[in-house]
N, C-alpha and C positions, 0 to 999 in steps of 0.2 A: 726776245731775250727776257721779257718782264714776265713772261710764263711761266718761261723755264725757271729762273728764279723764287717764283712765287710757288711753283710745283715742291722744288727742291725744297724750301722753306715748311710747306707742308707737309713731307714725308719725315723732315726734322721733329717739329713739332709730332706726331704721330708717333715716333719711337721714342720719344721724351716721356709721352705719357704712357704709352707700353710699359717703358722702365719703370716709369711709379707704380702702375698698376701692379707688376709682376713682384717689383718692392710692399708692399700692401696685401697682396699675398702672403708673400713669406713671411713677415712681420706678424700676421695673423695667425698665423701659425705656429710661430715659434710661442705668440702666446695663450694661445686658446687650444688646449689640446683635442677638446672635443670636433674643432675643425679642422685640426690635421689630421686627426682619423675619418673626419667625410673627405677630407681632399686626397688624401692617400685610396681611399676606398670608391669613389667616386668624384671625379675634378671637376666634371661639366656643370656637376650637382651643387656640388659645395661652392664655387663662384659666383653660380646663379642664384642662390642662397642670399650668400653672403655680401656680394658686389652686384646684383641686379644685373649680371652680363650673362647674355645666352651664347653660348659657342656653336656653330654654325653644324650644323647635321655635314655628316663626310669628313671633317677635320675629329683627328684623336688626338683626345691631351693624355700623357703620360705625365705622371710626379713620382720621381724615383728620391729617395732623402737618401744625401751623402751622411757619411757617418767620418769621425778620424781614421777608418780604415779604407774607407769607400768610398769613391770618388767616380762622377760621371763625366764622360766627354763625349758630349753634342757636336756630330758634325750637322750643319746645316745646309740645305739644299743649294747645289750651284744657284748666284747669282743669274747668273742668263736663266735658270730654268723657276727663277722669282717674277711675278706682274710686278710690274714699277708701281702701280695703283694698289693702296691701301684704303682698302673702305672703310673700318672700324679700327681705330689705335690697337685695342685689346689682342685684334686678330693678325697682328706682324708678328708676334713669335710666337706662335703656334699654330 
């Protein structure tokens, strides 16, 4: 039971910091415009740049910027076809 718990607890924390991260992005963004034209133009580049995070060869990031007319919706991959193991925070949503 003390696994399971400490497992779950883990994966909390790990999408905690995903979400900061992924906030610290776009924050970056919205003020540095010279890196929102590297992240629009290249994302693997400009993170690893910017945040020292390498993204993992085989996984592709897409950054599509919503506008007030345009709007994106992410469906995300079935659950069951997700590893419950997360190795790096950064690398849960994407």
């Amino acid at each position: 039971m003390g696994r399971v718990v400490s497992a779950m607890l883990t994966t909390v924390t790990e999408r905690i910091d995903a979400d900061r991260l992924r906030e610290d992005i776009i924050r970056k963004a919205w003020d540095d415009e010279a890196f929102r034209q590297r992240l629009m133009a290249d994302p693997k580049q400009a993170i690893r740049d910017a945040f020292g995070i390498d993204i993992p060869e085989g996984h592709e990031l897409q950054v599509v910027e919503e506008t007030p007319t345009r709007h994106v919706l992410t469906i995300p991959p079935r659950p069951e076809d997700v590893s419950a193991v997360v190795v790096r925070p950064e690398a849960y949503w994407w």
